[in-house]
N, CA, C and O atoms as a printed pandas DataFrame, in Angstrom:
     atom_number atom_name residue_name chain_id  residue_number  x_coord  y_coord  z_coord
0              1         N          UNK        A               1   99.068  106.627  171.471
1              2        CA          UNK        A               1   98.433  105.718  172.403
2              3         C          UNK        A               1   97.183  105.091  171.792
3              4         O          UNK        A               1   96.926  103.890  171.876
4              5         N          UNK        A               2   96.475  105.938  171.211
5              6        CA          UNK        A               2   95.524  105.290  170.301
6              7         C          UNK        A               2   95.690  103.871  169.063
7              8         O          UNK        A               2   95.092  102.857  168.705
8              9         N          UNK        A               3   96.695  104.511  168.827
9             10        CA          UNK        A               3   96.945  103.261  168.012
10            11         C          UNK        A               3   97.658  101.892  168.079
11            12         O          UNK        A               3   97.518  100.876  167.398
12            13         N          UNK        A               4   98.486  102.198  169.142
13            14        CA          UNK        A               4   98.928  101.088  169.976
14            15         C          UNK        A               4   97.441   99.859  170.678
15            16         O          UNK        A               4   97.320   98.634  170.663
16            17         N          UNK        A               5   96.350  101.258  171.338
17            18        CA          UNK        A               5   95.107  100.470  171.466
18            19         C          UNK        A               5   94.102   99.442  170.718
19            20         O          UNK        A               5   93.533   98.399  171.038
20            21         N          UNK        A               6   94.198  100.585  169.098
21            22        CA          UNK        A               6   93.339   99.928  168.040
22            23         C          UNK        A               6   93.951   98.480  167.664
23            24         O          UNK        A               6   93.345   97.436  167.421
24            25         N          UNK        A               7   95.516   98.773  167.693
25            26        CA          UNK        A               7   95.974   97.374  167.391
26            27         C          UNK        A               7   95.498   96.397  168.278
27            28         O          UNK        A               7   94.809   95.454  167.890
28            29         N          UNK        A               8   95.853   96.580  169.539
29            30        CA          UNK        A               8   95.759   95.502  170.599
30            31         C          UNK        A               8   94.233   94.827  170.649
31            32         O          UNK        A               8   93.943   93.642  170.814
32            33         N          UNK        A               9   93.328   96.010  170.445
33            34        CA          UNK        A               9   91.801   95.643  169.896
34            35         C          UNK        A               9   91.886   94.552  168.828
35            36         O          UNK        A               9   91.806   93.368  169.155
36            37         N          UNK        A              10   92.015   94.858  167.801
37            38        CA          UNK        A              10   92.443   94.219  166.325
38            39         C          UNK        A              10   92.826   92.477  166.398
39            40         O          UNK        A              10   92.439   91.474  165.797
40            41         N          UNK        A              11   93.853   92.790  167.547
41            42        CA          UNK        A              11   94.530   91.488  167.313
42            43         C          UNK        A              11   93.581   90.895  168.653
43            44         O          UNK        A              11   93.205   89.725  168.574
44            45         N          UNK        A              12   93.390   91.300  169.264
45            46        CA          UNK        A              12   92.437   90.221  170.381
46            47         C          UNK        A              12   91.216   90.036  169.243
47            48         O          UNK        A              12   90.912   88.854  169.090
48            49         N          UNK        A              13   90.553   90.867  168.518
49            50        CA          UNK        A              13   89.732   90.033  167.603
50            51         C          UNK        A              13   90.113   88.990  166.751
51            52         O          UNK        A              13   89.462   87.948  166.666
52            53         N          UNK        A              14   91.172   89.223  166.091
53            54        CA          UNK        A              14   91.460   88.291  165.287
54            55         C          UNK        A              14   91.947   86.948  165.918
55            56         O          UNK        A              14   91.757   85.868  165.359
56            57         N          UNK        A              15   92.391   87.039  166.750
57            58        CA          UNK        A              15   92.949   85.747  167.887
58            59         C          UNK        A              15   91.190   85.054  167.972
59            60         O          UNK        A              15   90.887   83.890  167.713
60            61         N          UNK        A              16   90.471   85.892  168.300
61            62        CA          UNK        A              16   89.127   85.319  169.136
62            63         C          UNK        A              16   88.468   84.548  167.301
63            64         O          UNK        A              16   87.679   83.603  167.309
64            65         N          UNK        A              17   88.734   84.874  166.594
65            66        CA          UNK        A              17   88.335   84.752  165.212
66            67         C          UNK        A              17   89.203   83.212  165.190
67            68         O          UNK        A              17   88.589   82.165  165.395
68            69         N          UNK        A              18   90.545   83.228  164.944
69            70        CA          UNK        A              18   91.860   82.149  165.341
70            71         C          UNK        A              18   90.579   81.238  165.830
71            72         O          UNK        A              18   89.958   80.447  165.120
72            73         N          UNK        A              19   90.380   81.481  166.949
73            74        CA          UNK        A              19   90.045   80.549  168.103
74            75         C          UNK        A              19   88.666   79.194  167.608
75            76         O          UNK        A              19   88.595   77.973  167.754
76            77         N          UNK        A              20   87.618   80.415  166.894
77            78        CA          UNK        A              20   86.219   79.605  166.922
78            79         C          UNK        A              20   85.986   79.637  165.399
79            80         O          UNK        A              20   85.174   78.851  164.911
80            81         N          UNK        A              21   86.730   80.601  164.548
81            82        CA          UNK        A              21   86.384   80.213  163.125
82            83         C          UNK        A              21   88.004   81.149  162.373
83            84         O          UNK        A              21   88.460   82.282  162.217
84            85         N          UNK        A              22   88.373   79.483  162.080
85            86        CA          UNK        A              22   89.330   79.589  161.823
86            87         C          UNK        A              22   89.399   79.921  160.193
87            88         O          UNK        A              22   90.429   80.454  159.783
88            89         N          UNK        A              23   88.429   79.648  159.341
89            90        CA          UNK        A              23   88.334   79.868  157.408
90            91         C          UNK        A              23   88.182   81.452  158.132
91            92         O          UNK        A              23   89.352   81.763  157.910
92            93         N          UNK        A              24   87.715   82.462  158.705
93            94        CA          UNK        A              24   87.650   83.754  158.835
94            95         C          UNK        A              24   88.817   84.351  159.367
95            96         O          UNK        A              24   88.942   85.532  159.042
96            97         N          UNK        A              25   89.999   83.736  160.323
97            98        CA          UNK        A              25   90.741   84.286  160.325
98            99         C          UNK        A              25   92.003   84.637  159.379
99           100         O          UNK        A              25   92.748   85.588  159.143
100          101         N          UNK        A              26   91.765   83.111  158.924
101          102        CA          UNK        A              26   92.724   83.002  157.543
102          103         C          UNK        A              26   92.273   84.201  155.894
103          104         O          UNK        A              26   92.942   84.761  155.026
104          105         N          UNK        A              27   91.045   84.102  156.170
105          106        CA          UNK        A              27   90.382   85.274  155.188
106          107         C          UNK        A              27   90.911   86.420  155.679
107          108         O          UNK        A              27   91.687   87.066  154.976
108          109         N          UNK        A              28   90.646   86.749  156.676
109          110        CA          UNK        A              28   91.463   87.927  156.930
110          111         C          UNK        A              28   92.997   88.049  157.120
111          112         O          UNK        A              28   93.329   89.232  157.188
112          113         N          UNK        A              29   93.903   87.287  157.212
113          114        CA          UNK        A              29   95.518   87.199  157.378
114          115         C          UNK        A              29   95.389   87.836  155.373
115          116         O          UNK        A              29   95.939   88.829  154.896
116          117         N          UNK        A              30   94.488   86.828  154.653
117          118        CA          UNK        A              30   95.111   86.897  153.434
118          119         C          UNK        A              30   94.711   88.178  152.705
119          120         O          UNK        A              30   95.334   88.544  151.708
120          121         N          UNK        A              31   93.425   89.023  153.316
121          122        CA          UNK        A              31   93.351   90.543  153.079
122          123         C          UNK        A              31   94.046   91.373  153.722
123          124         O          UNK        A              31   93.766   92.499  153.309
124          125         N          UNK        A              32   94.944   91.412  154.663
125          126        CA          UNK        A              32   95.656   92.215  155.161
126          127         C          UNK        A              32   97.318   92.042  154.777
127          128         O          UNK        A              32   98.135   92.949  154.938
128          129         N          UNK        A              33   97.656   90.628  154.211
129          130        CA          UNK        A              33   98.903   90.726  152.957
130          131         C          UNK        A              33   98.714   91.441  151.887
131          132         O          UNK        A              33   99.364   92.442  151.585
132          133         N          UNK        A              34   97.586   90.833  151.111
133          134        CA          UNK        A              34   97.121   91.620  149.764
134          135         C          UNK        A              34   97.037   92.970  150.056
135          136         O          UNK        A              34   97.834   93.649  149.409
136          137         N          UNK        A              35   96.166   93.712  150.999
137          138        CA          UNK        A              35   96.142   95.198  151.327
138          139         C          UNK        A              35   97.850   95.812  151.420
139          140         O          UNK        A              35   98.322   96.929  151.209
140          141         N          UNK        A              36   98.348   94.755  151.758
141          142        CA          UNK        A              36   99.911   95.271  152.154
142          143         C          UNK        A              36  100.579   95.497  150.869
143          144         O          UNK        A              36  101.227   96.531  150.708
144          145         N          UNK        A              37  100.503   94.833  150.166
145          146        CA          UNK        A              37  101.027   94.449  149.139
146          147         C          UNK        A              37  100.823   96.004  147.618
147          148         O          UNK        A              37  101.378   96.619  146.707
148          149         N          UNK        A              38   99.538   95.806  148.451
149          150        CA          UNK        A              38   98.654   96.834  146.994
150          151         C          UNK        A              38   99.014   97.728  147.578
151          152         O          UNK        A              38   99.757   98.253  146.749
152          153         N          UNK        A              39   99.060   98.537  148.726
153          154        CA          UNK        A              39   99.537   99.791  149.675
154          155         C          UNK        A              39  100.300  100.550  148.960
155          156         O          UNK        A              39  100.087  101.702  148.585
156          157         N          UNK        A              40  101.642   99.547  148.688
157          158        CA          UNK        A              40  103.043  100.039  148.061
158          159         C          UNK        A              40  102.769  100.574  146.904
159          160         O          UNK        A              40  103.447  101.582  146.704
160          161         N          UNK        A              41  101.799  100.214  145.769
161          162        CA          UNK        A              41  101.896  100.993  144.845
162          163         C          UNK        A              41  100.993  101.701  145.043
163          164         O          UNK        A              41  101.069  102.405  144.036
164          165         N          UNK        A              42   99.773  102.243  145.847
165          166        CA          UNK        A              42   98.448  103.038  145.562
166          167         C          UNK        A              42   99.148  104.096  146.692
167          168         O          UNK        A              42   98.625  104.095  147.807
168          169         N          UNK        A              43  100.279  104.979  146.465
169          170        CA          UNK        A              43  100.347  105.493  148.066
170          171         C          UNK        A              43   99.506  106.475  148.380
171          172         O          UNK        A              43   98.341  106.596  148.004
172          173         N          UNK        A              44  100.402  107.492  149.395
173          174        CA          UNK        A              44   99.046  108.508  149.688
174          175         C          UNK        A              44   98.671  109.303  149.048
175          176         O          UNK        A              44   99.534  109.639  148.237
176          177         N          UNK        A              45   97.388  110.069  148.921
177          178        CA          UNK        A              45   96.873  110.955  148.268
178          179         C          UNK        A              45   97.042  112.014  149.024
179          180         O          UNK        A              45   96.645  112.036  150.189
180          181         N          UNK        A              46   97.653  113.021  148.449
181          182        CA          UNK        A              46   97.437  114.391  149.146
182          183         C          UNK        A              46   95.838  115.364  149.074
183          184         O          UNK        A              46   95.600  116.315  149.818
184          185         N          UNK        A              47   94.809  114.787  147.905
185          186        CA          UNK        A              47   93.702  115.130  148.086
186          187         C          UNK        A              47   92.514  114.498  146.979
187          188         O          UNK        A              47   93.014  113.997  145.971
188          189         N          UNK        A              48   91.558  114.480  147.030
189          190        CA          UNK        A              48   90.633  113.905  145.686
190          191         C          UNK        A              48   91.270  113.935  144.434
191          192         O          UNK        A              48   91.210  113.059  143.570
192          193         N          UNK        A              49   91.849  114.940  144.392
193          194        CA          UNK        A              49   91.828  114.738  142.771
194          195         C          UNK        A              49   92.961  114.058  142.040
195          196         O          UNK        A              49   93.165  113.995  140.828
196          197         N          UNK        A              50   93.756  113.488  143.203
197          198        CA          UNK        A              50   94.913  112.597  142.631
198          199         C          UNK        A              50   94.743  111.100  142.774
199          200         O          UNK        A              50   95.535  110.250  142.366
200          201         N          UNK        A              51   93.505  110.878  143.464
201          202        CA          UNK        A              51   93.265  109.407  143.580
202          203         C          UNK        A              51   92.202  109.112  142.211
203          204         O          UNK        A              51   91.218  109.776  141.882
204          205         N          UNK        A              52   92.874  107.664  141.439
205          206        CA          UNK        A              52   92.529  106.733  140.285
206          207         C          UNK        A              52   90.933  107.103  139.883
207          208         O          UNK        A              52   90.303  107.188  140.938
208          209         N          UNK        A              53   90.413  107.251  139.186
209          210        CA          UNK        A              53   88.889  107.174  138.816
210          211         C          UNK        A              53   88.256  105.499  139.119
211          212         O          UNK        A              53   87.102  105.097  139.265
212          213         N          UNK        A              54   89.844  104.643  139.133
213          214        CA          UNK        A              54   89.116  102.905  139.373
214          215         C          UNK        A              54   88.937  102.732  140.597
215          216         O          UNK        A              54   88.154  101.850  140.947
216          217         N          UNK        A              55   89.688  103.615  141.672
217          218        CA          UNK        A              55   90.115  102.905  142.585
218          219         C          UNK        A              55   88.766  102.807  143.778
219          220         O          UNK        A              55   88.678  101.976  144.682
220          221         N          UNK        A              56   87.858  103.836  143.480
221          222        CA          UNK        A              56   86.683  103.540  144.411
222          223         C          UNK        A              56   85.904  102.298  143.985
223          224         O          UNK        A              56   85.538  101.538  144.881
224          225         N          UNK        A              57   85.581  101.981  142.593
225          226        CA          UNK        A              57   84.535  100.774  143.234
226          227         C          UNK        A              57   85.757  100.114  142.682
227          228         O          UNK        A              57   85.745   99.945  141.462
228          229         N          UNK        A              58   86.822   99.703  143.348
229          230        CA          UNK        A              58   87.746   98.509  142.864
230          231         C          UNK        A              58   86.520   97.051  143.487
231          232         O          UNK        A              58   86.050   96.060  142.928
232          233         N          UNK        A              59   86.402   97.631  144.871
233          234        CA          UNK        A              59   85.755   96.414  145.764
234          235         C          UNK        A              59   84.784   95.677  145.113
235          236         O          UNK        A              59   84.741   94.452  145.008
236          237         N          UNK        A              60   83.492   97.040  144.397
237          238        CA          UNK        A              60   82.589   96.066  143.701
238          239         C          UNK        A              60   82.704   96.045  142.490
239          240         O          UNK        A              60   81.749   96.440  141.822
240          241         N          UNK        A              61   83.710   95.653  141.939
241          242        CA          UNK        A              61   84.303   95.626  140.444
242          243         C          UNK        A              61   85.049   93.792  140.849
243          244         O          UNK        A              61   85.154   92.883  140.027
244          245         N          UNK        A              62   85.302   93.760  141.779
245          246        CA          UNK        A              62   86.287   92.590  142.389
246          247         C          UNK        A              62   85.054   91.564  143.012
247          248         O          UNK        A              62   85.234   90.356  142.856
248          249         N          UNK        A              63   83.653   92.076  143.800
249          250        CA          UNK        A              63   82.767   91.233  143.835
250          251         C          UNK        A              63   82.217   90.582  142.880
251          252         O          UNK        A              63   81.944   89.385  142.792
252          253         N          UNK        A              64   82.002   91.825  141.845
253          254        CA          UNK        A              64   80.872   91.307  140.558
254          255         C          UNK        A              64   81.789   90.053  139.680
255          256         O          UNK        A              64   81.200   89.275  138.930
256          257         N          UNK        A              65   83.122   89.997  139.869
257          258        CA          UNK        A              65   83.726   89.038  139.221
258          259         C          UNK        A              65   84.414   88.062  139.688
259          260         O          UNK        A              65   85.036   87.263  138.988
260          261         N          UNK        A              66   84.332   88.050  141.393
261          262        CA          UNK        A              66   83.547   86.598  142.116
262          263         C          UNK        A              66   82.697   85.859  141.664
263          264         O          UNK        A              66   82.866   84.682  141.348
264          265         N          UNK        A              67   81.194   86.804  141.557
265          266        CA          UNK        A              67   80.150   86.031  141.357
266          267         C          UNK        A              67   80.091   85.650  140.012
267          268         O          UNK        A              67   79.734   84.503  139.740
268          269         N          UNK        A              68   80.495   86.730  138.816
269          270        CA          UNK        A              68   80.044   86.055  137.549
270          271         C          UNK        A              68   81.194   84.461  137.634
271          272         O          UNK        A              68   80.972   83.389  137.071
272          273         N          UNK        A              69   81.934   84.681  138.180
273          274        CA          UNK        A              69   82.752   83.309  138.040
274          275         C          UNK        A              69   82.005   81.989  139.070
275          276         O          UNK        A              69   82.076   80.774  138.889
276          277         N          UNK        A              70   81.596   82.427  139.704
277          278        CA          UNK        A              70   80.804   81.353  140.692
278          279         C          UNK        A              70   79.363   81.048  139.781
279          280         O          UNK        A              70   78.925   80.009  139.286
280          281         N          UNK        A              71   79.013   82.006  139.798
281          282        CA          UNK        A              71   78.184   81.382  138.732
282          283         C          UNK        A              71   78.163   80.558  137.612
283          284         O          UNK        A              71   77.385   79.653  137.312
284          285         N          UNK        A              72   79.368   81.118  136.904
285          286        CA          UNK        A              72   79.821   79.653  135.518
286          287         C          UNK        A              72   79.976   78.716  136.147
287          288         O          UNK        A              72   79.385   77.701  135.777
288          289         N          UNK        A              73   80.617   78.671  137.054
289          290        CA          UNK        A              73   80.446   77.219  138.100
290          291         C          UNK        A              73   79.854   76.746  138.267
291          292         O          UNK        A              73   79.901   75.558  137.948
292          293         N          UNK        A              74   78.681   77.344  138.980
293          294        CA          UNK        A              74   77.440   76.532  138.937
294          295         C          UNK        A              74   76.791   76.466  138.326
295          296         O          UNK        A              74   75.917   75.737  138.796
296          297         N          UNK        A              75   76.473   76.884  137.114
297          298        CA          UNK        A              75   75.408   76.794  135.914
298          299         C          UNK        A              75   76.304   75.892  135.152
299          300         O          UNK        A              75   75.667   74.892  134.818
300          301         N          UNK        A              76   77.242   75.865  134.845
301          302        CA          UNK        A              76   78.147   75.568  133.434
302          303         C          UNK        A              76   78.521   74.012  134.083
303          304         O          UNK        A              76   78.184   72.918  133.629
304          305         N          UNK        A              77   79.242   74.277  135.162
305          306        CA          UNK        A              77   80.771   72.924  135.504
306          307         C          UNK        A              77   79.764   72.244  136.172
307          308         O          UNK        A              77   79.549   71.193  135.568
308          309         N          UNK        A              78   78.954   72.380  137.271
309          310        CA          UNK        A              78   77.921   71.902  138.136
310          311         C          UNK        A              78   76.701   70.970  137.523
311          312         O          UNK        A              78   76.400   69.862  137.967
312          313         N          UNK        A              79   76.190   71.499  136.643
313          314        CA          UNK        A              79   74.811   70.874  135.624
314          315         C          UNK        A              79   75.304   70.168  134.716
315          316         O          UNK        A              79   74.479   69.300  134.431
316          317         N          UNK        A              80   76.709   70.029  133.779
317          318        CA          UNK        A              80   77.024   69.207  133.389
318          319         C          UNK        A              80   77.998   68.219  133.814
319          320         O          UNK        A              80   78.686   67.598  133.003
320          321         N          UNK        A              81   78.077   68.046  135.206
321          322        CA          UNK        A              81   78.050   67.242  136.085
322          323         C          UNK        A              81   76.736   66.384  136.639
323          324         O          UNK        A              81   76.727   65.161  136.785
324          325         N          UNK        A              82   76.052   66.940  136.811
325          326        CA          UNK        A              82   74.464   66.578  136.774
326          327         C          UNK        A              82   74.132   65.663  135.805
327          328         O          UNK        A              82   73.872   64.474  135.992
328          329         N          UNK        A              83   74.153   66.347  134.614
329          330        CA          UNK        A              83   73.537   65.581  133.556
330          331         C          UNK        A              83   74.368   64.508  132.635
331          332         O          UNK        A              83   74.194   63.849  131.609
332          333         N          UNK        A              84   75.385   64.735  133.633
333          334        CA          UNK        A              84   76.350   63.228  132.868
334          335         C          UNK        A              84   76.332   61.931  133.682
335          336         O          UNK        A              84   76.975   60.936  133.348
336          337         N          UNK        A              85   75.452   62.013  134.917
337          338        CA          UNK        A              85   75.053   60.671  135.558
338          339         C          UNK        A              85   74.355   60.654  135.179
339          340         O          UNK        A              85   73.581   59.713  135.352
């Protein structure tokens, strides 16, 4: 029963998300494929010592190389855009 609830929670958020900001709901449709996706191969752990040494900071291993790439963007592709008008 609980989880029948959490869902129904879940999805009235994400609907209310749908509704008034729609780039956030779509961010989230496309982390909850990818999570799906990656699921299949990371399955369950029966305890610590069988889960990856990568797999905890996957998240900020996956931020830091957002930003270093946003950054070449804007330092690199951005300024010599700048300085070619």
């Amino acid at each position: 029963m609980l989880g029948i609830t959490l869902f129904l929670v879940f999805l009235l958020l994400w609907a209310l998300a749908w509704r008034y900001q729609i780039k956030l709901a779509f961010g989230i449709l496309i982390g909850l494929v990818i999570g799906g996706i990656l699921a299949q191969f990371l399955g369950p752990y029966n305890s610590l010592d069988e889960v990856p040494i990568w797999l905890p900071p996957a998240p900020f291993m996956f931020i830091v190389f957002v930003l270093f790439a946003y950054a070449f963007v804007a330092w690199y592709v951005l300024d010599y855009k700048a300085n070619k008008k």
